[in-house]
Each structure stands twice: as structure tokens, then as C-alpha cells.
N, C-alpha and C positions, 0 to 999 in steps of 0.2 A: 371129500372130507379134508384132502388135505390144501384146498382153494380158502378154506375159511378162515383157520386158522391164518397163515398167511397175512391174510387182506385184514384180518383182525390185528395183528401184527402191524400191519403195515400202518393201519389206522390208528392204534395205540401210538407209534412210532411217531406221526405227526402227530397227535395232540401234545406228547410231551414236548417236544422241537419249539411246537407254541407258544407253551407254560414256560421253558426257560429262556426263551426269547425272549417274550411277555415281560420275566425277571430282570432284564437289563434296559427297558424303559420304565418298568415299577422302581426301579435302585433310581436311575436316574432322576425320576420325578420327584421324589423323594425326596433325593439327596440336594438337588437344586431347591426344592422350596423349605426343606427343615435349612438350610444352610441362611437362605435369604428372612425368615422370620427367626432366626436363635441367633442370628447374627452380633444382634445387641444384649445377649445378655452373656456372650463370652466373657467378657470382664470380670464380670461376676461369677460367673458359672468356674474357671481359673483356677479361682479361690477358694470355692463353698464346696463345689460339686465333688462326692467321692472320688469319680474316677476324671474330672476335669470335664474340657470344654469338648476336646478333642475322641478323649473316651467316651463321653457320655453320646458321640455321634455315633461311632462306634459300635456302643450296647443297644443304642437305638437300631440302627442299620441291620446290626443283627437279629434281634427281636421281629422286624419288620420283616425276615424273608425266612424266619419259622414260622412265621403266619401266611406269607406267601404261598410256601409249599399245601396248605391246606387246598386250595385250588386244584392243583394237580392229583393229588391225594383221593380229595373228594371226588375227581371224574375215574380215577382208577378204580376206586370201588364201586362206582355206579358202573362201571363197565363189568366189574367180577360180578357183585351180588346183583346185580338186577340185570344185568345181560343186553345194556343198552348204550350205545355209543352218544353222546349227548349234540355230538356236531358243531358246527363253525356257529352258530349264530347265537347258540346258549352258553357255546367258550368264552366270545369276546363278550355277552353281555357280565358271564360272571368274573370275568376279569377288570370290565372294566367299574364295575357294583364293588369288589375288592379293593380296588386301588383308589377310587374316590370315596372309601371308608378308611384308607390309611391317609390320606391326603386330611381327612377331616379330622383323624385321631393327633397328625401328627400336629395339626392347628392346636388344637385344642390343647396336647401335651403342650404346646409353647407357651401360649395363653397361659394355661397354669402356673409355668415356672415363673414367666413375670409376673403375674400376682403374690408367689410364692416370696421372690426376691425382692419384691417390693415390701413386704410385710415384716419380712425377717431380717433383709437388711436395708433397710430405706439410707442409711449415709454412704450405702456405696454407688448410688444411683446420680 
């Protein structure tokens, strides 16, 4: 009885190890490609944006690893309520289904803004 615990422990213990690993090449990816695609609308963004060019990465960045946590999250309670450990091969695909959903959200947030700034303020383009 008390071997399971333990090894369940021990197994809880790596998957999170993963999840906030995982979190420091999802920040970075992240951060490198929202950086390289909003790069041209700093100018603009400076000016318009609430909290700027620099905040708006920021709120970004933040937003982006409360959604992160959902991952970990979701395999914690899959491990309480249904009594099942999910393993290495279900971790990394849903991490990586995760992160090439932020990769596409944060395109498309980009996308938008230059549509955005082009519409609202076309003389400062």
C-alpha cells in the first residue's frame, strides 16, 4: 500500500518537471516569434496601444502561460478523477497540439493588429 502511493508521487512529480520545463521553451517560442512578427507595428503600437509596445508583450506573455497551465492542470485531474496517468507520448503530443495553437493564435493576434492599425491609422504607416 504504501509502494503506490510513492511511485504515484514519484510519477506525478515528473510530469510536472515536464509541464514547467515544457513552459520555458513555450515562453521562448513564443517570445521569439511574437517579437519577430509585431516587430513592425511597435511604432504604432508606442502610440495607440493602452499599455504600449512593450506592455502589450507583456499582457500577451502573461495570458499565454494561464493558458499554458491548462495542460498541467488537465493531466492533474485526469490523474485524480479518472485514476489514470497519461504518459510520455500523450504529454508531449498534448503539449506540442498546445503550443502550435499559441503559435497560430499569436499569428493571427498579429495579423489583426496590422489590419487593425492599418484601418485606424493609415498616416502613421
Amino acid at each position: 500500500m504504501s509502494e503506490k502511493p510513492v511511485e504515484t508521487l514519484s510519477d506525478l512529480r515528473r510530469a510536472l518537471r515536464f509541464w514547467e520545463l515544457g513552459r520555458w521553451v513555450y515562453n521562448a517560442i513564443l517570445l521569439a516569434l511574437g517579437l519577430l512578427w509585431s516587430w513592425n507595428l511597435r511604432e504604432t503600437m508606442i502610440d495607440q496601444a493602452l499599455l504600449g509596445y512593450w506592455g502589450s508583450i507583456a499582457a500577451f506573455g502573461a495570458t499565454a502561460n494561464v493558458f499554458y497551465t491548462l495542460g498541467p492542470a488537465a493531466e492533474s485531474y485526469a490523474r485524480v478523477f479518472f485514476g489514470k496517468s497519461w504518459g510520455a507520448t500523450v504529454r508531449y503530443g498534448l503539449w506540442l497540439a498546445g503550443t502550435a495553437t499559441a503559435v497560430a493564435l499569436t499569428w493571427s493576434f498579429v495579423w489583426s493588429m496590422e489590419i487593425l492599425y492599418i484601418v485606424l491609422y493609415p498616416h502613421s504607416r
